[in-house]
C-alpha positions in Angstrom: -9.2 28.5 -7.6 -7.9 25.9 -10.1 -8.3 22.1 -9.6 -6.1 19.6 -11.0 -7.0 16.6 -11.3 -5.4 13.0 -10.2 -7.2 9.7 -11.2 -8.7 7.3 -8.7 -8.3 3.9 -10.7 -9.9 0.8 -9.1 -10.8 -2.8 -9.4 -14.2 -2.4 -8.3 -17.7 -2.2 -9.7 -20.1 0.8 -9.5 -23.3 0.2 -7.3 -22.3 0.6 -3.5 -25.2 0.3 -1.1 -25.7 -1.0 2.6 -25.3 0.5 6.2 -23.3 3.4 4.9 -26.0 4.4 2.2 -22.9 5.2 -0.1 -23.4 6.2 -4.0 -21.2 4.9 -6.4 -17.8 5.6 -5.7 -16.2 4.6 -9.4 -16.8 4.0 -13.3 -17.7 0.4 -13.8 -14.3 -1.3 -14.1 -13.8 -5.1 -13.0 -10.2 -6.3 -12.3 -7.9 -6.0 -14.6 -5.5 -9.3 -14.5 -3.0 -7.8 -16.6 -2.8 -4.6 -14.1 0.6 -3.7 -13.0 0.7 -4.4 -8.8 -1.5 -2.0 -7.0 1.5 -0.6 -4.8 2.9 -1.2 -1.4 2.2 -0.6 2.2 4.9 2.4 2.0 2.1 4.5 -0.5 -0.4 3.8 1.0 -2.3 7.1 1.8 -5.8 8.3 3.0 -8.2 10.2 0.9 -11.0 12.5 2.8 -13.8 12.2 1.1 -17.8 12.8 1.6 -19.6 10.7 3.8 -23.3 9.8 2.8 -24.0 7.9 5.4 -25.6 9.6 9.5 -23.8 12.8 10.3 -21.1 12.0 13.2 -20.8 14.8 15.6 -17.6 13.4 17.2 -15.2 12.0 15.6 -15.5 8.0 14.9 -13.7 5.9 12.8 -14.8 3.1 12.6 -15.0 0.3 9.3 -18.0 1.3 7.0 -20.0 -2.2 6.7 -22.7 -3.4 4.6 -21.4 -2.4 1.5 -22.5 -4.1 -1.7 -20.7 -3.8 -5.0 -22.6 -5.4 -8.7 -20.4 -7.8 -9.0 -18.4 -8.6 -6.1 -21.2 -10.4 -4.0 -18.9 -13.6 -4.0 -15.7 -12.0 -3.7 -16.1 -9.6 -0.5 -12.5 -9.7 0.2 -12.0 -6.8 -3.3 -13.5 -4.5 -1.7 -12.5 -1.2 -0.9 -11.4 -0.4 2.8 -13.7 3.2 4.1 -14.0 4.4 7.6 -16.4 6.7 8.8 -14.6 9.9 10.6 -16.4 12.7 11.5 -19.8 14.9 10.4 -20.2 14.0 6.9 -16.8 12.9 6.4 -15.1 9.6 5.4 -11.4 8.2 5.3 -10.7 5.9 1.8 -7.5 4.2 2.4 -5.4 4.1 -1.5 -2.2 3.7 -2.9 -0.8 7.0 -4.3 0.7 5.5 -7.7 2.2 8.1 -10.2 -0.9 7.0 -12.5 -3.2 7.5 -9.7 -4.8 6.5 -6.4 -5.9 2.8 -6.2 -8.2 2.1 -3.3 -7.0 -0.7 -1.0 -8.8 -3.7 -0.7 -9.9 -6.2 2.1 -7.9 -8.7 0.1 -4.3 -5.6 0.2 -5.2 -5.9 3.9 -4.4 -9.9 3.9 -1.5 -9.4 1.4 0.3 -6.8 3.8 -0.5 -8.2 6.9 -2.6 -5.0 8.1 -5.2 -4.4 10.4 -8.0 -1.7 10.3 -6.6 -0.8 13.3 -3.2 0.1 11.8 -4.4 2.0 8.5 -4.9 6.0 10.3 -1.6 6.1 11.5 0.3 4.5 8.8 -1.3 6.4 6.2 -0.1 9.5 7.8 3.0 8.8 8.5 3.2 7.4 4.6 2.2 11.1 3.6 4.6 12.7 5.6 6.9 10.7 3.6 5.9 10.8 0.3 5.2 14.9 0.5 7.9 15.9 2.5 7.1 20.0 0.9 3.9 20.6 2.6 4.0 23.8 4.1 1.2 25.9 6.1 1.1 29.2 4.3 -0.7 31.8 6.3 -2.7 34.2 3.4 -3.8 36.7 6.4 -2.5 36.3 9.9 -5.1 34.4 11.3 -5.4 31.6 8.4 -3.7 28.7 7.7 -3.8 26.8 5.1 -1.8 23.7 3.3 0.1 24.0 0.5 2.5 21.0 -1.9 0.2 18.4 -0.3 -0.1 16.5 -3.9 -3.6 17.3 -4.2 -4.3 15.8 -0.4 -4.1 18.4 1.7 -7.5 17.2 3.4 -5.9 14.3 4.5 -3.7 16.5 6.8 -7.2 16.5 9.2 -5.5 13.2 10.3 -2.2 14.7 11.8 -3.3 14.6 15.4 0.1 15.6 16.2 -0.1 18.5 14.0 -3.1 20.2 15.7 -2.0 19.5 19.0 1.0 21.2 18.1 -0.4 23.7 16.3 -2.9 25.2 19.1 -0.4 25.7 21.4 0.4 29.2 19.2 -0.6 32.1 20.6 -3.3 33.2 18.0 -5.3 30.5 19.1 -8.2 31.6 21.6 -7.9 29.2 23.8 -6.3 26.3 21.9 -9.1 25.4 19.8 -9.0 25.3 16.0 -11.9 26.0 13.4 -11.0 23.5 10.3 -12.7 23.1 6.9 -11.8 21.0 3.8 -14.8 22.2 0.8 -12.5 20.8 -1.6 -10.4 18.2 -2.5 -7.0 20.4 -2.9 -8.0 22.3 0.2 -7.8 22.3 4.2 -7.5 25.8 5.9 -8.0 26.7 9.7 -8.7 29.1 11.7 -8.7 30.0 15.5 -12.3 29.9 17.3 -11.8 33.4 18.6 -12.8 36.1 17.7 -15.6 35.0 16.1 -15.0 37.1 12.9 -12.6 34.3 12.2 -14.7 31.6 12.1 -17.8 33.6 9.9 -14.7 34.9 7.5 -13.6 31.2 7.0 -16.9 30.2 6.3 -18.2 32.5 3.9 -15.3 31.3 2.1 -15.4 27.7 2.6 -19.2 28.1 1.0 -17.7 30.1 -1.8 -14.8 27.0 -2.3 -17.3 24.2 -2.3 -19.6 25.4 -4.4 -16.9 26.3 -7.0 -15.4 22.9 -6.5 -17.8 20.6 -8.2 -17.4 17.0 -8.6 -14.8 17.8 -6.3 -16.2 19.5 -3.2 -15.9 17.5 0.1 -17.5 19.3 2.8 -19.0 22.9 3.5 -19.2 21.9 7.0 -16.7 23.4 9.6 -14.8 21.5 12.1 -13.2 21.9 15.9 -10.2 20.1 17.4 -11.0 20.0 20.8 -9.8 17.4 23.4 -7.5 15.9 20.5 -10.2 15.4 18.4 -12.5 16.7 15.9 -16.0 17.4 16.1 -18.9 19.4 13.8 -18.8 23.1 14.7 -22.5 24.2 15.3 -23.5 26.5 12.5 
C-alpha cells in the first residue's frame, strides 16, 4: 500500500507532556508572524491520530488537559486543541490548507467564536464538504472501506450518522460493525458475524500498521454498538 504524504505545519514547539502523557507531536517551529492566516472555520477538519495517554474502552471525548509545550508556558491560549476518543485514539482538530494541516489553537477557538463542544460535529460536516468523492468501495463482499477521503479517511470514525446508517444493511449480523484505522490513509469495516470476518480484518489491519510507519494509527479493532464506539476484545 502506498502512502502519500500531506504536511502538518504548526505554530507550536516540540515537548508536549501532562495528563495526556503525549510525545512530541511536531518539529520545533515557533510562530511565524509573517505566516499567511491559518484558515477558516469552513476547513476546519479532524485528524485521528494515536493516543498515548490510558486506553478508553468506550468512547469519550473529552479536552486532553495538562499539556505543556517548551515554549509556550506563558502563552497557553497557542496551543493545540486534542480530545481523547476512544482505546488508544485521539481527535486533533486542523485546518486543511492546500499547503497542509494547521492544528487549531485555543487562541482559533476565541477568534471563531467556537466551543469544544461544537468542534466533532463541525469538523464532519466541514469534511463532507470539502471531500464531497468519498466513496465506500467494497474489495470483497463483506468489507468496506473508504476511498477519495484526501488522505483522512480515519476521520470518517466520526460519522455517527454514517454507521447508524450503515448497520441497517443486511450483511451486518446483528447491526454491529467491526472498524479499524492502522493507518493514516485507511479505515475499513467489517460486520461482527461470522467471526471469520473480524479475524480476516485483523490479520490485515496488523499487516497495514506495521507497513505504515511513522504513519500507523492503531492496530486495535473497534465496535459501533449503541451509537458509539468501543475497543473490540482481542
Amino acid at each position: 500500500m502506498h502512502y502519500q504524504r500531506r504536511r502538518l505545519t504548526l505554530g507550536m514547539l516540540a515537548g508536549i507532556s501532562g495528563a495526556a502523557s503525549l510525545h512530541a507531536i511536531a518539529q520545533q517551529a515557533k510562530p511565524d508572524p509573517m505566516a499567511p492566516p491559518p484558515g477558516t472555520r469552513d476547513n476546519i477538519v479532524a485528524l485521528i491520530r494515536t493516543y498515548q495517554g490510558p486506553l478508553r474502552k468506550f468512547q469519550d471525548i473529552r479536552p486532553v488537559t495538562g499539556m505543556k509545550i517548551e515554549g509556550l508556558e506563558n502563552q497557553p491560549d497557542l496551543l493545540p486543541v486534542i480530545d481523547t476518543f476512544v482505546g488508544d485514539l485521539d481527535i486533533r482538530y486542523a485546518f486543511d490548507l492546500e499547503s497542509g494541516f494547521r492544528y487549531v489553537s485555543e487562541r482559533d477557538l476565541k477568534t471563531f467564536k467556537l466551543t469544544r463542544e461544537q468542534l466533532p460535529a463541525l469538523a464532519m460536516a466541514n469534511y463532507r464538504r470539502l471531500y464531497p468523492k468519498i466513496t465506500v468501495e467494497r474489495p470483497t463482499s463483506f468489507v468496506g472501506m473508504f476511498a477519495n477521503g484526501g488522505e483522512l479517511e480515519p476521520s470518517k470514525m466520526l460519522d455517527f450518522d454514517f454507521w447508524e446508517k450503515e448497520k441497517s444493511r443486511p450483511l451486518y449480523s446483528g447491526g454491529e460493525i467491526v472498524a479499524a484505522v492502522p493507518a493514516r490513509d485507511v479505515c475499513w469495516f467489517t460486520s461482527l458475524k461470522p467471526a471469520d470476518n473480524v479475524r480476516n480484518l485483523r490479520v490485515n489491519t496488523e499487516r497495514a500498521h506495521k507497513e505504515a510507519g511513522e504513519r500507523a494509527i492503531s492496530r486495535r479493532m473497534f465496535l459501533w454498538r449503541n451509537k458509539r464506539w468501543e475497543v473490540l476484545e482481542e
